[in-house]
MMTF fields as JSON, N, C-alpha, C and O atoms, coordinates in Angstrom:
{
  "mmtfVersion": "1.0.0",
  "mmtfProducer": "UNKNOWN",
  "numBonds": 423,
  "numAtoms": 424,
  "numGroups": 106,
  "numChains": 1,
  "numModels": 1,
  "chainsPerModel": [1],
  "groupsPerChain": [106],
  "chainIdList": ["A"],
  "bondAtomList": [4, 2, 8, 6, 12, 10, 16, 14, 20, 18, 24, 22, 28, 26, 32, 30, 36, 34, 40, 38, 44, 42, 48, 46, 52, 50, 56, 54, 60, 58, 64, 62, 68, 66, 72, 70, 76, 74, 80, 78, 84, 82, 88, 86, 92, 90, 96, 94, 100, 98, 104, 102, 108, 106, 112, 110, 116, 114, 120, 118, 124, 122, 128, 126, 132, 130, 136, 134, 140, 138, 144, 142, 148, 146, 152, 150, 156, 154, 160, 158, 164, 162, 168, 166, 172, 170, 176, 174, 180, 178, 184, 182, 188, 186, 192, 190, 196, 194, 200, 198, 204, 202, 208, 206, 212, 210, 216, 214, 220, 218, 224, 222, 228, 226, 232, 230, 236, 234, 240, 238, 244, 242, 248, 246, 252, 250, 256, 254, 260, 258, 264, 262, 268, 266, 272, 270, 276, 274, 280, 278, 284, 282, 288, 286, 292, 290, 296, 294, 300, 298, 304, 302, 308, 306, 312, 310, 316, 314, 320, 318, 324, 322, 328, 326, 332, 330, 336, 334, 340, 338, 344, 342, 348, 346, 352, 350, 356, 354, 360, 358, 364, 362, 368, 366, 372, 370, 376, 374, 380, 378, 384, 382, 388, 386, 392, 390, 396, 394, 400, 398, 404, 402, 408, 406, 412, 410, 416, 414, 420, 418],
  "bondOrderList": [1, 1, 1, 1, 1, 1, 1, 1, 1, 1, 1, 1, 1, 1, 1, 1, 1, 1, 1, 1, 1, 1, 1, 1, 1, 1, 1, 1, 1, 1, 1, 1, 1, 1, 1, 1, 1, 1, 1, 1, 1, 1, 1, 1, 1, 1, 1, 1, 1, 1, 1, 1, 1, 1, 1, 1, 1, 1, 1, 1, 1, 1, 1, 1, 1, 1, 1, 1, 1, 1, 1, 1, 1, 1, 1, 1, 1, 1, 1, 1, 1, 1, 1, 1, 1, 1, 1, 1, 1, 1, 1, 1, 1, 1, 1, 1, 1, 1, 1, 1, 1, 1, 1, 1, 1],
  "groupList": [{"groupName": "UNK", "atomNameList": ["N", "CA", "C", "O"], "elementList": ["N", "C", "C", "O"], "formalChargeList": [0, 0, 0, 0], "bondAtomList": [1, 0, 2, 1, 3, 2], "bondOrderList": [1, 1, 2], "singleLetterCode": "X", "chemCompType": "L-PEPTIDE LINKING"}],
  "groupTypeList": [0, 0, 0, 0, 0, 0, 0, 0, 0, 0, 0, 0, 0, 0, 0, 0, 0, 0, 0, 0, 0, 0, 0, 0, 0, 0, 0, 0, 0, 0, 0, 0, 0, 0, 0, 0, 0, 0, 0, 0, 0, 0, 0, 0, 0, 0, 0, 0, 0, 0, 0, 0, 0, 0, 0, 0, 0, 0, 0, 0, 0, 0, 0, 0, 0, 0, 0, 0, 0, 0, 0, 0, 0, 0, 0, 0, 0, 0, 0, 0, 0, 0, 0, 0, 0, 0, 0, 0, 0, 0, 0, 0, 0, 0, 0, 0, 0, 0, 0, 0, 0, 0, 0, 0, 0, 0],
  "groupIdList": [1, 2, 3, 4, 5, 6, 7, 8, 9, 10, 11, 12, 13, 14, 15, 16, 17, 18, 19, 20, 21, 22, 23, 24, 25, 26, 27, 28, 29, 30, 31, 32, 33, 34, 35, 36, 37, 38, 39, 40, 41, 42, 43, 44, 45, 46, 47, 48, 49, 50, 51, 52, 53, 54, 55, 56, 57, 58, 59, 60, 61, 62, 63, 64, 65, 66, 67, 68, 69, 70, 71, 72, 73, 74, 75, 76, 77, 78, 79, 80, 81, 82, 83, 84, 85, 86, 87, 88, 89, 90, 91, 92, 93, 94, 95, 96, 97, 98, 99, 100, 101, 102, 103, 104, 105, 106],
  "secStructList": [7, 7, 7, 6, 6, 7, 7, 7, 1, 3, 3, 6, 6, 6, 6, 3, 3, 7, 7, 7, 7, 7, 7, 7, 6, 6, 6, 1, 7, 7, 7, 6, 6, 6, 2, 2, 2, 2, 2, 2, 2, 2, 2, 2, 2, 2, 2, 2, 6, 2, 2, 2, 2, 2, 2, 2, 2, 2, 2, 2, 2, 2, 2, 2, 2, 2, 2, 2, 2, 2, 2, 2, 2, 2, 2, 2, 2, 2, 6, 6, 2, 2, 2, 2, 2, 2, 2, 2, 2, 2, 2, 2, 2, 2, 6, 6, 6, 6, 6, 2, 2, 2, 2, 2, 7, 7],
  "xCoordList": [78.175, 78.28, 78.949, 80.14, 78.147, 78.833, 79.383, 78.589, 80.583, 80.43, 80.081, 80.052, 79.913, 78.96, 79.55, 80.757, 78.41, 78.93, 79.268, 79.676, 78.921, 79.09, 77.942, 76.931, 77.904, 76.587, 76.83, 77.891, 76.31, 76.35, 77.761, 78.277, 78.261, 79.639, 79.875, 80.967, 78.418, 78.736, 77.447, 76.307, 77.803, 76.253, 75.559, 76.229, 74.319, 73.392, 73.127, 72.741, 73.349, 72.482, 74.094, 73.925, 75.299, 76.092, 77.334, 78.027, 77.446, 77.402, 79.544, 80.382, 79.72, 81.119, 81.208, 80.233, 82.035, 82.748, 82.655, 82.961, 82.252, 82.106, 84.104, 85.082, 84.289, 85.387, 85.426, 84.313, 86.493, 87.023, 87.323, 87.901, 86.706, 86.145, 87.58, 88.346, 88.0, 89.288, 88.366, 87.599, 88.93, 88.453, 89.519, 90.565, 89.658, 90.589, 90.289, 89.266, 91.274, 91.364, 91.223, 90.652, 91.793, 91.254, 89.89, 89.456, 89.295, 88.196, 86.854, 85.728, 87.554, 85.709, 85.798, 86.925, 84.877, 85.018, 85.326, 84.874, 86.495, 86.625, 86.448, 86.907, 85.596, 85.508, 87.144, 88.108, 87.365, 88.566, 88.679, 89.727, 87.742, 87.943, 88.768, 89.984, 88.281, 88.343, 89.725, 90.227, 89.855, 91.492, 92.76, 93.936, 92.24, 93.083, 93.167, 94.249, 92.189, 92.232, 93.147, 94.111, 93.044, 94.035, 95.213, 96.002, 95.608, 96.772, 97.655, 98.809, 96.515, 97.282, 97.507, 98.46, 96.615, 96.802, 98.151, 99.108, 98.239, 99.45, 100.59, 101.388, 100.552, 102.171, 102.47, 103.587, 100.813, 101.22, 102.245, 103.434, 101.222, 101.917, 103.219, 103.9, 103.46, 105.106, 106.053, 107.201, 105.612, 106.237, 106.946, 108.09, 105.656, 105.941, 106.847, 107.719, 106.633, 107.459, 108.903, 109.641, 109.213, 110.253, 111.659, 112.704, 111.85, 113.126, 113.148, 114.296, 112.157, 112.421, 113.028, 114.072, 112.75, 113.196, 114.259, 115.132, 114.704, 116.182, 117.197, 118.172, 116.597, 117.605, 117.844, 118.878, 116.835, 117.19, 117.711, 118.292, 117.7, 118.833, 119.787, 120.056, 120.502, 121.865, 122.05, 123.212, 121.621, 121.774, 122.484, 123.584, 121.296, 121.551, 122.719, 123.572, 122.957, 123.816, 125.206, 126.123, 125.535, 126.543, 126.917, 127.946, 126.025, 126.069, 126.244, 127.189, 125.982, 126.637, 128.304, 129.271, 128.374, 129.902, 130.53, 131.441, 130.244, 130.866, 131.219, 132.324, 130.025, 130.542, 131.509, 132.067, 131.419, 132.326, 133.897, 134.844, 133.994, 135.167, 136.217, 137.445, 135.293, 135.276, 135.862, 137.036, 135.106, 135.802, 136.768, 137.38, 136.893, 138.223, 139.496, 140.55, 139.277, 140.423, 140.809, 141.887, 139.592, 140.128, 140.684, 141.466, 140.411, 141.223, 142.871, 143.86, 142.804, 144.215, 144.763, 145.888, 144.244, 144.863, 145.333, 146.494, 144.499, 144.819, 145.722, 146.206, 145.773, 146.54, 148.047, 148.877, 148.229, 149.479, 150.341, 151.475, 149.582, 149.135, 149.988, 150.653, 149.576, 149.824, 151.078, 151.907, 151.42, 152.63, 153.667, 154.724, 153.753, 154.525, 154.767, 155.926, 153.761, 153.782, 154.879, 155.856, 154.943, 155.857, 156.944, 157.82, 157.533, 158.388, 159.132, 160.251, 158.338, 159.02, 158.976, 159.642, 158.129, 158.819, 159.665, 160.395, 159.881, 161.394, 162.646, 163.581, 162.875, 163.512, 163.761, 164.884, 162.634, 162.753, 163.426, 164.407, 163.093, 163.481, 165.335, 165.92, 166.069, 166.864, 168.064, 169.287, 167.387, 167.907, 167.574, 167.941, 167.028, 167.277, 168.408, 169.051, 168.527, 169.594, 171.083, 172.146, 171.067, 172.55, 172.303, 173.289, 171.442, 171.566, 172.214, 172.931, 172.214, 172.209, 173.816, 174.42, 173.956, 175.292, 175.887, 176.103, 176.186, 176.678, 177.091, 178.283, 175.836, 176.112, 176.951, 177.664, 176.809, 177.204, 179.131, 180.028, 179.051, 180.366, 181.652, 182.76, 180.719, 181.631, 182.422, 183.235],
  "yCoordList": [107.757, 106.337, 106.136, 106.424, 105.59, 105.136, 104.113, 103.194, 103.892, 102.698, 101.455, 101.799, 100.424, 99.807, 100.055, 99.912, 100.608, 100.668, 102.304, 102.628, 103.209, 104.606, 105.083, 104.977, 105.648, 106.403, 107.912, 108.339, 108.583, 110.231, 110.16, 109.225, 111.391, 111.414, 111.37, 111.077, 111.781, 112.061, 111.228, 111.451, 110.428, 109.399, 110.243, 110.807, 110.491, 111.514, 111.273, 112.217, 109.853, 109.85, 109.877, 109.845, 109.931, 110.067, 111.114, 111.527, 111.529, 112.796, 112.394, 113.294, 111.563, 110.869, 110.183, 109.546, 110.321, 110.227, 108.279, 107.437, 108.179, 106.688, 105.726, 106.389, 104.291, 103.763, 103.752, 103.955, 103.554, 103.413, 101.41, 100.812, 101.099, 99.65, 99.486, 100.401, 97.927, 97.362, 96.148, 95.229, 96.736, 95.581, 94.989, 95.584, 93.554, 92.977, 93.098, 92.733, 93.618, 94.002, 92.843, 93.03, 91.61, 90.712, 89.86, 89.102, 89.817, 89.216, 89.904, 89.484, 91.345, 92.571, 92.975, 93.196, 93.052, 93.867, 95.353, 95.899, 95.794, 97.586, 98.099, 97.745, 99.111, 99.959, 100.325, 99.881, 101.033, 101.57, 102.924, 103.57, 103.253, 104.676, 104.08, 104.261, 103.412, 102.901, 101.841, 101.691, 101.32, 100.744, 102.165, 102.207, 102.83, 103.603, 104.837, 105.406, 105.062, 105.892, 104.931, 105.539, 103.867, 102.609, 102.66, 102.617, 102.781, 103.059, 104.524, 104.681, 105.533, 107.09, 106.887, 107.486, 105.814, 106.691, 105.515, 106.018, 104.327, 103.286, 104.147, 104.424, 104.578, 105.365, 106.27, 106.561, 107.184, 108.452, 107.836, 108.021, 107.031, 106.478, 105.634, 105.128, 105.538, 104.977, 105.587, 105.261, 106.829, 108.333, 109.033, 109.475, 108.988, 108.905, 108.518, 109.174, 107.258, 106.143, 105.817, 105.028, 106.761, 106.076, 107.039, 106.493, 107.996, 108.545, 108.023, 107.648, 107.734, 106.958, 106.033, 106.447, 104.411, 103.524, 103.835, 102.983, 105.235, 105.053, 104.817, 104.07, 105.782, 106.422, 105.391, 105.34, 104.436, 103.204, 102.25, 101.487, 102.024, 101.37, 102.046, 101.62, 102.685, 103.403, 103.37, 103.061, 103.491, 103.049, 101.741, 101.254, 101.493, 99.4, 99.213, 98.547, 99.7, 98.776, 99.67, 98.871, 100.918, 101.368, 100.376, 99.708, 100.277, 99.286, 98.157, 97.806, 97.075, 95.822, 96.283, 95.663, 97.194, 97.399, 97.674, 96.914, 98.59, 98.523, 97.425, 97.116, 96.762, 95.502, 94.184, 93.297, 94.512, 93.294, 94.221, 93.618, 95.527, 95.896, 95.757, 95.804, 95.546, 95.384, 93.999, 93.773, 93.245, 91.957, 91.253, 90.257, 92.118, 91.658, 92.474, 91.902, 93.723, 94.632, 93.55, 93.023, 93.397, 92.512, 91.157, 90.534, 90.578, 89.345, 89.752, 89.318, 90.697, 91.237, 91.76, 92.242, 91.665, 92.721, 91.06, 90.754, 90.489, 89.33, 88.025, 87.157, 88.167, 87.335, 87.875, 87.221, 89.196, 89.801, 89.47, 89.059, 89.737, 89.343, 88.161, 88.066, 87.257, 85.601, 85.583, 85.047, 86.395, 86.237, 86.896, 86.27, 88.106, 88.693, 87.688, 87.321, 87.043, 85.75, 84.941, 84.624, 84.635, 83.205, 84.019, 83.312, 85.061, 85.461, 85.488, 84.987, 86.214, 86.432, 84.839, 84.562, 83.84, 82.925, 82.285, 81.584, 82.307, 81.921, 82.609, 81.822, 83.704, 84.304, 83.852, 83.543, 83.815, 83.088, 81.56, 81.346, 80.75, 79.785, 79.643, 78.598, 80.751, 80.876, 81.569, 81.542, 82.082, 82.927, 81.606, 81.929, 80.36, 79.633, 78.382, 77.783, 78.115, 77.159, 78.069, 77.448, 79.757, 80.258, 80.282, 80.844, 79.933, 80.225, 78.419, 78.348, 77.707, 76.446, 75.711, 74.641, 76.809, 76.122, 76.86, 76.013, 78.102, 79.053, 78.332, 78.305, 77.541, 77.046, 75.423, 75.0, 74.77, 73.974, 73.87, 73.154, 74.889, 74.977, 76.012, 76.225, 76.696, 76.617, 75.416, 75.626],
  "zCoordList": [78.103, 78.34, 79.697, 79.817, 80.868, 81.765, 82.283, 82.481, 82.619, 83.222, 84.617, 85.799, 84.271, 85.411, 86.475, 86.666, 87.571, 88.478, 89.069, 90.184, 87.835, 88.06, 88.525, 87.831, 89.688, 89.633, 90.066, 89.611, 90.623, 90.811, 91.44, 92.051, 91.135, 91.556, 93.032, 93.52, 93.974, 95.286, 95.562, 95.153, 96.186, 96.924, 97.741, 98.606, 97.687, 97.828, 99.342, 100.032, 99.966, 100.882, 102.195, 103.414, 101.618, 102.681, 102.591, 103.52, 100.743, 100.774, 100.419, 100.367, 100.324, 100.077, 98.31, 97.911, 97.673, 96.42, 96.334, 97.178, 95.315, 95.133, 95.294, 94.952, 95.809, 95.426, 94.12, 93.633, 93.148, 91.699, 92.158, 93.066, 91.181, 90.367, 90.198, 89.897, 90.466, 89.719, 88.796, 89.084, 87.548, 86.701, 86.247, 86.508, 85.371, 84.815, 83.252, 82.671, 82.783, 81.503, 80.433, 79.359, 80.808, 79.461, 80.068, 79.201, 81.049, 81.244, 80.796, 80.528, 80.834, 81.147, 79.469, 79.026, 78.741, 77.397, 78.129, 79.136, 76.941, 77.348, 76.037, 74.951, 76.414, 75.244, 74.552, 75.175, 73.427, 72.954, 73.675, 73.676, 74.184, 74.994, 75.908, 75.845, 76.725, 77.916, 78.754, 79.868, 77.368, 77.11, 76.803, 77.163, 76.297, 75.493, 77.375, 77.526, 78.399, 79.3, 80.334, 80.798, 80.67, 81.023, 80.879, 81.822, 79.416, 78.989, 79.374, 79.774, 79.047, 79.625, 80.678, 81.177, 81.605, 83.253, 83.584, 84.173, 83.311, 83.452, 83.379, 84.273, 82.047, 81.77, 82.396, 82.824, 82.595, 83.92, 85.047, 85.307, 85.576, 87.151, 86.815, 87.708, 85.724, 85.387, 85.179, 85.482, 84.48, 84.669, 85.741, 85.848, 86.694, 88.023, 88.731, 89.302, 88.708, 89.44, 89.134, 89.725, 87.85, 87.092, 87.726, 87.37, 88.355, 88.677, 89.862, 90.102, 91.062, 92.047, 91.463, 90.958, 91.222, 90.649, 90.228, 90.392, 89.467, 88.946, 90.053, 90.133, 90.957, 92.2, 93.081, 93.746, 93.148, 93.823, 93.337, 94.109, 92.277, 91.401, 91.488, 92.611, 91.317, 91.477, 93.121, 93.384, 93.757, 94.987, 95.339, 95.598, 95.202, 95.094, 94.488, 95.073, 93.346, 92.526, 93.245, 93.43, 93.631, 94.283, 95.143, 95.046, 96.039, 97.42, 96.963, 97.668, 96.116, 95.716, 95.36, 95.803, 94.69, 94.003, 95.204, 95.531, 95.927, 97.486, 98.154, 98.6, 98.198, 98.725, 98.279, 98.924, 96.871, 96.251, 95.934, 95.431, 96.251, 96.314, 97.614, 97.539, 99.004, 100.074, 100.156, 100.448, 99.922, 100.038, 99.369, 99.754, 97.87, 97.376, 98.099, 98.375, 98.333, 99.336, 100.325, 100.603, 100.756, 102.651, 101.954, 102.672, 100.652, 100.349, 100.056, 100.646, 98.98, 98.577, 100.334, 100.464, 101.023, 102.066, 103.004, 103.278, 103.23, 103.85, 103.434, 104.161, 102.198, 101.424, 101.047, 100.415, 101.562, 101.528, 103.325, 103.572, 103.954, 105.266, 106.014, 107.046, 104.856, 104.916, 104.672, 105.407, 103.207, 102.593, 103.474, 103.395, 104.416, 105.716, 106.279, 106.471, 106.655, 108.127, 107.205, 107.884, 106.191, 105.833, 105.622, 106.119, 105.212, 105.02, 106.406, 106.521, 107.673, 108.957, 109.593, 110.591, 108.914, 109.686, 109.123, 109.825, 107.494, 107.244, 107.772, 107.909, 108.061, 108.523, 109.899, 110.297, 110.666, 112.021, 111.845, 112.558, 111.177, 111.029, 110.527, 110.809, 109.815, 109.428, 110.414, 110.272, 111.272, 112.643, 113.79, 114.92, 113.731, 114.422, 113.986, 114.848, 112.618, 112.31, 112.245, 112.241, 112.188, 112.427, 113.949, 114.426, 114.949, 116.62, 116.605, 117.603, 116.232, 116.733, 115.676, 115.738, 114.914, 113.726, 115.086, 115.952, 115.477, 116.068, 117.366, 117.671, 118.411, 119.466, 119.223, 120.134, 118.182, 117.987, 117.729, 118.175, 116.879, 116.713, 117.164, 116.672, 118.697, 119.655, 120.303, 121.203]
}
């Protein structure tokens, strides 16, 4: 039983392997052979495909976690940052009212 569209495996008159037919599976009747060879070769090439895909997911998702560890560091790091600055300028501020009690009450 062939299907439409099959003819000799090698076209006689140029001596080259026929293209492979894309059909759409709920429009075309498929035989149960024919659904069921659909199905092996899908899962093959998913088989396939499937430790790439892992590896790039683990990738990816490293690299997001990188990045959202990154920017909470530089927040905790900058927000400590802030808290130095107010501390040294209370201090500054406290080293200017003993400079001015000091000049005053000479």
């Amino acid at each position: 039983m062939a299907a439409s569209g099959a003819g000799d495996p090698l076209d006689a008159k140029r001596g080259e392997a026929p293209f492979a037919q894309r059909i759409h599976p709920t429009r075309e009747k498929l035989t149960p052979e024919q659904s069921y060879s659909m199905r092996r070769a899908q899962l093959a090439q998913w088989q396939k495909v499937l430790p790439q895909r892992r590896t790039r997911n683990i990738v990816t998702g490293l690299g997001v976690g990188a990045l959202v560890l990154a920017i909470y560091g530089y927040t905790i790091y900058s927000i400590s940052q802030e808290r130095f600055l107010d501390e040294l300028e209370d201090e500054a501020k406290a080293a200017r009212a003993r400079a001015l009690a000091r000049a005053s009450g000479s």
